[in-house]
C-alpha positions as CSV (number, residue, x, y, z in Angstrom):
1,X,119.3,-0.7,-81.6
2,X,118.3,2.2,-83.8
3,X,118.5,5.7,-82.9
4,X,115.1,6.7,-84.3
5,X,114.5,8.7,-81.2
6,X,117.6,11.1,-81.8
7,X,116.6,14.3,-82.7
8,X,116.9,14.8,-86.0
9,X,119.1,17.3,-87.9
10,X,117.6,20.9,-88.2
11,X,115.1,20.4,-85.3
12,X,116.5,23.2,-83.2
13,X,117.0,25.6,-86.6
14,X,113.6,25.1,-87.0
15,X,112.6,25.8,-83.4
16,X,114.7,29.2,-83.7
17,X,112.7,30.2,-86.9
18,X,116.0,29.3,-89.2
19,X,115.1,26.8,-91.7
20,X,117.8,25.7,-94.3
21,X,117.3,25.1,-97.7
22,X,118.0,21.3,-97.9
23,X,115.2,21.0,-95.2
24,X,112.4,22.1,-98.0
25,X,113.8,18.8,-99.6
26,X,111.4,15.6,-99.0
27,X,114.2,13.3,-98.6
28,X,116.6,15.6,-96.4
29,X,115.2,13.9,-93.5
30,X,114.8,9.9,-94.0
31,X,113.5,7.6,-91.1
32,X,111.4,4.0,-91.8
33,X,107.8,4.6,-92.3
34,X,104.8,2.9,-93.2
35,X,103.7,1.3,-96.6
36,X,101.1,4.1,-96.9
37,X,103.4,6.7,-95.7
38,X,106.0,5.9,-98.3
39,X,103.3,6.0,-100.9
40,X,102.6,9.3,-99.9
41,X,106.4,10.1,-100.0
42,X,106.1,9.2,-103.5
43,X,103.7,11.6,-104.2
44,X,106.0,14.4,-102.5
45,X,108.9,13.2,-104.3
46,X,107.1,13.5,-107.8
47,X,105.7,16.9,-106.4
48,X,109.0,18.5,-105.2
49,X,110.7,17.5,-109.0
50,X,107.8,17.7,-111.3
51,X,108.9,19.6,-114.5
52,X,112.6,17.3,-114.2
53,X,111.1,14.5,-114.1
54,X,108.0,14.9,-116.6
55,X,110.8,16.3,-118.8
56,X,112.9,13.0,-118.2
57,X,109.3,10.7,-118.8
58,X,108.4,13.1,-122.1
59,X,112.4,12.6,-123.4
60,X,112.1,8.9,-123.2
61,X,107.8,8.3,-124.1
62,X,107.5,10.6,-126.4
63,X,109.2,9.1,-129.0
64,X,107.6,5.4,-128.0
65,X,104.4,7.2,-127.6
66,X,104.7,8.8,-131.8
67,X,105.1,5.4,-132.6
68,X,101.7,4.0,-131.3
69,X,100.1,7.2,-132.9
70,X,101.1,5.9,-136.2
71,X,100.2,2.4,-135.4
72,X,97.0,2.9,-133.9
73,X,96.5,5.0,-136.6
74,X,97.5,3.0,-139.8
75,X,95.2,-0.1,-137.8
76,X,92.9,1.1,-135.4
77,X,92.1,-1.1,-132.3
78,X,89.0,-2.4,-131.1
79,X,87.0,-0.6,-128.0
80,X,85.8,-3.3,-125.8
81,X,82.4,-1.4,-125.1
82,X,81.5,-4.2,-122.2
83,X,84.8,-3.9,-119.9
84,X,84.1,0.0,-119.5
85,X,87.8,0.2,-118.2
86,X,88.9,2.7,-120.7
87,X,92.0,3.1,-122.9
88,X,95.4,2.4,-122.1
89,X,98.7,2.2,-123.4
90,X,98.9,-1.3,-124.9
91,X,95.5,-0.7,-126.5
92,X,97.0,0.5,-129.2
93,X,99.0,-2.5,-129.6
94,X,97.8,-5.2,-128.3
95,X,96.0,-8.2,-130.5
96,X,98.7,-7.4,-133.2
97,X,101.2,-10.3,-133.8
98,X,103.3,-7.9,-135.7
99,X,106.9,-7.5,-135.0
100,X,106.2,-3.6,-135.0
101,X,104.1,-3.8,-132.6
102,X,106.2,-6.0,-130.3
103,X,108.7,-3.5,-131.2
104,X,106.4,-1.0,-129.3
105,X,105.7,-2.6,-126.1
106,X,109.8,-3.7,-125.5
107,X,110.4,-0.2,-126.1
108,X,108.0,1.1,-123.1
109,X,109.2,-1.2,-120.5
110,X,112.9,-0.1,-121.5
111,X,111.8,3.4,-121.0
112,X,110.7,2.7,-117.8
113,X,113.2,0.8,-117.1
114,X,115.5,3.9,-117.7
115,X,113.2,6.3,-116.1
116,X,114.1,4.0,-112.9
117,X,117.2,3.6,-113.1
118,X,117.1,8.0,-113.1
119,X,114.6,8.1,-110.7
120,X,116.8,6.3,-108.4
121,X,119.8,8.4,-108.8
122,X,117.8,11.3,-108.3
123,X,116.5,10.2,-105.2
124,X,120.2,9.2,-103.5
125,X,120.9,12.1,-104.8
126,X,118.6,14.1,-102.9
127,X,118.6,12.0,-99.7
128,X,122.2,13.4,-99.5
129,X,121.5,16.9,-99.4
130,X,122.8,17.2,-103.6
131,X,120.5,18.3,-106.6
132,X,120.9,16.8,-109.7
133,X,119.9,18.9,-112.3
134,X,118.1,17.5,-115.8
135,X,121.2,17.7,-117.5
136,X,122.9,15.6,-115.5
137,X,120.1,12.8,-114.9
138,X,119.9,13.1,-118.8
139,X,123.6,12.2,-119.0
140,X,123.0,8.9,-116.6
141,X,120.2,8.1,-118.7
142,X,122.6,7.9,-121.9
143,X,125.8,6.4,-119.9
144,X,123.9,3.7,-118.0
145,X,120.7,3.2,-120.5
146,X,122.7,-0.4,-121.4
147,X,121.9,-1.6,-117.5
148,X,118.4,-0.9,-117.5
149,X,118.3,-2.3,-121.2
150,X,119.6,-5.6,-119.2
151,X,117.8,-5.3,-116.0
152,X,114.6,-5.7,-118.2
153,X,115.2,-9.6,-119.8
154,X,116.1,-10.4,-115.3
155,X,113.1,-9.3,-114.4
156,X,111.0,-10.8,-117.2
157,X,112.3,-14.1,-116.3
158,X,111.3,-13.3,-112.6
159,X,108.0,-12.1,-113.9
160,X,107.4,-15.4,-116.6
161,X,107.6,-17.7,-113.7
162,X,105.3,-16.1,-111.4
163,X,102.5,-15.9,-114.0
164,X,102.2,-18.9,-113.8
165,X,99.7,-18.9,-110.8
166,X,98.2,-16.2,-113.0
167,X,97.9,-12.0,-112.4
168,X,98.1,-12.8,-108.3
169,X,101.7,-14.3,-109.5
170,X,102.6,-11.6,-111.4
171,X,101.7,-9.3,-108.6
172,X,103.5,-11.7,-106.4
173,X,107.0,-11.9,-108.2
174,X,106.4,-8.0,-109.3
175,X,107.0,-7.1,-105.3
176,X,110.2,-8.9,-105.6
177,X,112.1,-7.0,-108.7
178,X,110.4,-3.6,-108.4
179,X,113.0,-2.0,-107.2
180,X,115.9,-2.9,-109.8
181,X,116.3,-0.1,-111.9
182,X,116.5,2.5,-108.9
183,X,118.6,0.2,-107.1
184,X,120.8,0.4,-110.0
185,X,120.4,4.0,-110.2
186,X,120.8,4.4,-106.4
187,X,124.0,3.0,-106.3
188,X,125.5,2.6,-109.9
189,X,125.3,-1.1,-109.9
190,X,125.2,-2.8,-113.1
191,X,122.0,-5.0,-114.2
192,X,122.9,-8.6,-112.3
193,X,123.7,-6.6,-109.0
194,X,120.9,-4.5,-109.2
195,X,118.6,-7.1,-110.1
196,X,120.3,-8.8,-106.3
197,X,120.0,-5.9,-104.8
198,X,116.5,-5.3,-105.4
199,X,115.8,-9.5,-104.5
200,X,117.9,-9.1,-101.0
201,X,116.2,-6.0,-99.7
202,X,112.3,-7.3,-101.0
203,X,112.9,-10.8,-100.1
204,X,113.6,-9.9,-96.4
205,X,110.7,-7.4,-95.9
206,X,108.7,-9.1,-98.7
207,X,104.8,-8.3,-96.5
208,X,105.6,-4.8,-96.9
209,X,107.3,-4.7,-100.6
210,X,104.4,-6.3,-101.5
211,X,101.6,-3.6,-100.0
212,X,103.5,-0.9,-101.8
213,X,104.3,-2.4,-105.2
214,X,100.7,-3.5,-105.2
215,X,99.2,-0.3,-103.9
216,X,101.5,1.5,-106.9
217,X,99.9,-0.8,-109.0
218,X,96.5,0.2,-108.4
219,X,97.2,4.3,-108.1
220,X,98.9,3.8,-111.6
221,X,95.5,2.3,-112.9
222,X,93.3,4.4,-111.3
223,X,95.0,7.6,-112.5
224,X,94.5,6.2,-116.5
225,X,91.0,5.1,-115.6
226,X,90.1,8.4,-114.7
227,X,91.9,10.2,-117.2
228,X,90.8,7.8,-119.8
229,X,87.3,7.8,-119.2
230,X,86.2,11.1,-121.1
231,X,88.3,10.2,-124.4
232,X,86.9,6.5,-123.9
233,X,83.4,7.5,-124.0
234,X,84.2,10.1,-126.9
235,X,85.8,7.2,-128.8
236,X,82.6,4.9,-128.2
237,X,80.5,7.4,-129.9
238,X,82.7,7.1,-133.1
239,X,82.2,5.1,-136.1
240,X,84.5,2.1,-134.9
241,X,85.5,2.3,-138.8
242,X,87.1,6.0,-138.4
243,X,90.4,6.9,-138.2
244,X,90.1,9.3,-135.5
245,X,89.1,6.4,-133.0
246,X,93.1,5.2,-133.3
247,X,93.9,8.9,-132.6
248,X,91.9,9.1,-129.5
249,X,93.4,6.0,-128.2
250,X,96.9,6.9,-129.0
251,X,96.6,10.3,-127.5
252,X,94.5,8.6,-124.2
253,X,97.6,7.1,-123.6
254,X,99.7,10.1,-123.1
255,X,99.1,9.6,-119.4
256,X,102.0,7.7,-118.9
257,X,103.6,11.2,-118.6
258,X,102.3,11.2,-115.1
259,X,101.8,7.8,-113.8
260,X,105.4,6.5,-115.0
261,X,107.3,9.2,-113.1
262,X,105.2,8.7,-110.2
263,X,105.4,4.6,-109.9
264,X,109.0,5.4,-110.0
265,X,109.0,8.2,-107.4
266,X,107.2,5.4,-105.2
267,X,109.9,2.9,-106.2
268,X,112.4,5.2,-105.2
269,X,110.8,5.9,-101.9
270,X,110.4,2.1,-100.9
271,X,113.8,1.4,-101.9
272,X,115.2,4.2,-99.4
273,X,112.8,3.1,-96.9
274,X,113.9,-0.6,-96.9
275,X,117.6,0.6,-97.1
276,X,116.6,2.4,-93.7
277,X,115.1,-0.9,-92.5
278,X,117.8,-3.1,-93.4
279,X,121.4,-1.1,-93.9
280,X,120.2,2.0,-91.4
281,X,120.9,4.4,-94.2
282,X,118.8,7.3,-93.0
283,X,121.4,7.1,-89.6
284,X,124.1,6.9,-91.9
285,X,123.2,9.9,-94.1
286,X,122.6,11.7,-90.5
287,X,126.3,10.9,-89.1
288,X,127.4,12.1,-92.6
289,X,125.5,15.2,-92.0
290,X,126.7,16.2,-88.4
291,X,130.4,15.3,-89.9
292,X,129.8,17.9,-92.8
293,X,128.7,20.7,-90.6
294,X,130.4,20.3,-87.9
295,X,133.7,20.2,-90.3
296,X,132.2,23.6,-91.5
297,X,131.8,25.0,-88.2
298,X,135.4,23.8,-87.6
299,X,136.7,25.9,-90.5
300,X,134.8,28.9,-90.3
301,X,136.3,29.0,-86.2
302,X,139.7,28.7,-87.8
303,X,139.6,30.9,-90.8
304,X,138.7,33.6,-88.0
């Protein structure tokens, strides 16, 4: 049986007006809550760590993100006037057959892939009462990059086979092996165990994996849509012919600063709150807690 109605740690500081620091902390307190609640928790998450993690998202896009500039650029693509869905990242990319191009969209999903995998550290991080600072999130970005490099081939095979039934199967297997990169992150696992990991705790609570990698899905899209719009409709006015339309595209897609970071905040939330679900981690993290400070209390009676 879980202990969800224990009182949790804090509750009588805050009662006697002393809050501690940690409690400002999103994570400080984990229990299981509902798919919209941890898509919520997402947005906290990405709220409470903005500049590290936008820094972390512009350290890894950026450079991807020059690269379309040129591309879309040297061969600009063409607006689909009709769809009215605006400009996105592949835009600049997509209908070329050239390796370069390819080049650019394997080098985005590694960067998210990475961005995951930081993500999730961050967040363990945080759930235990530490702060990683971007120096050292930078640092597992460069010493791990080679797992989320890896995790990336696992999950396109996942991804292959379920597109088969189309974009619902994509959607479908995507619920599955959302969660690889912060799992890896989350618990330094390398690319096959985190790939597992994310398969064991999805698989077994796959209703409610699937409402939040789908409803991450669509916040990601509607963020670029709106953000696209304007530039979109600047573009349409252009002479298709101009150079400036492949700038307008390229710079459109500099979004992904903000909806990358947050799909992986959300990741990172649903992968704590299926670890809750499944392992009890949030009651873990509490024992660990009441351990620490009562070993404090403990040393601060003898030292007197």
């Amino acid at each position: 049986m879980r202990g969800d109605a224990v009182e949790p740690t804090g509750t009588a500081q805050r009662r006697a007006g002393r809050v501690p620091t940690w409690e400002r902390n999103p994570l400080a307190e984990l229990r299981p809550m509902g798919a919209g609640a941890v898509l919520d928790g997402g947005f906290e998450l990405f709220r409470y760590r903005f500049a590290r993690l936008v820094g972390l998202a512009a350290c890894l896009f950026v450079p991807v993100w020059l690269l379309s500039v040129v591309l879309a650029i040297v061969a600009p693509p063409e607006l689909d006037e009709a769809s009215g869905v605006g400009v996105s990242w592949l835009n600049a990319t997509s209908g070329s057959s050239s390796p370069l191009a390819w080049l650019v969209v394997a080098l985005q999903v590694v960067a998210l892939s990475v961005l995951g995998l930081c993500t999730g550290h961050l967040a363990m991080a945080l759930a235990r009462g530490e702060d990683p600072g971007l120096r050292e999130v930078g640092s597992v970005a460069l010493r791990r990059s080679w797992v989320a490099v890896l995790i990336v081939p696992l999950n396109a095979a996942v991804h292959a086979v379920s597109s088969c039934l189309g974009g619902v199967g994509w959607v479908l297997g995507d619920a599955l092996v959302f969660l690889s990169s912060v799992a890896a992150g989350a618990e330094s696992l390398g690319p096959w165990k985190g790939f597992v990991r994310s398969w064991t705790l999805t698989r077994s609570q796959y209703g409610r994996s699937l409402a939040i990698s789908f409803g991450s899905l669509c916040i990601a899209q509607v963020i670029r849509w709106s953000l696209s719009w304007g530039p979109t409709a600047l573009v349409m006015s252009l002479d298709p012919a101009s150079p400036l339309v492949g700038l307008f595209t390229a710079l459109t897609s500099a979004v992904v600063l903000l909806t990358e970071p947050l799909t992986a905040c959300i990741a990172a939330r649903a992968y704590l709150d299926l670890r809750c679900r499944r392992d009890g981690l949030d009651l873990v993290l509490r024992q660990q807690r009441l351990a620490d400070e009562h070993r404090q209390h403990h040393d601060q009676v003898v030292s007197r």
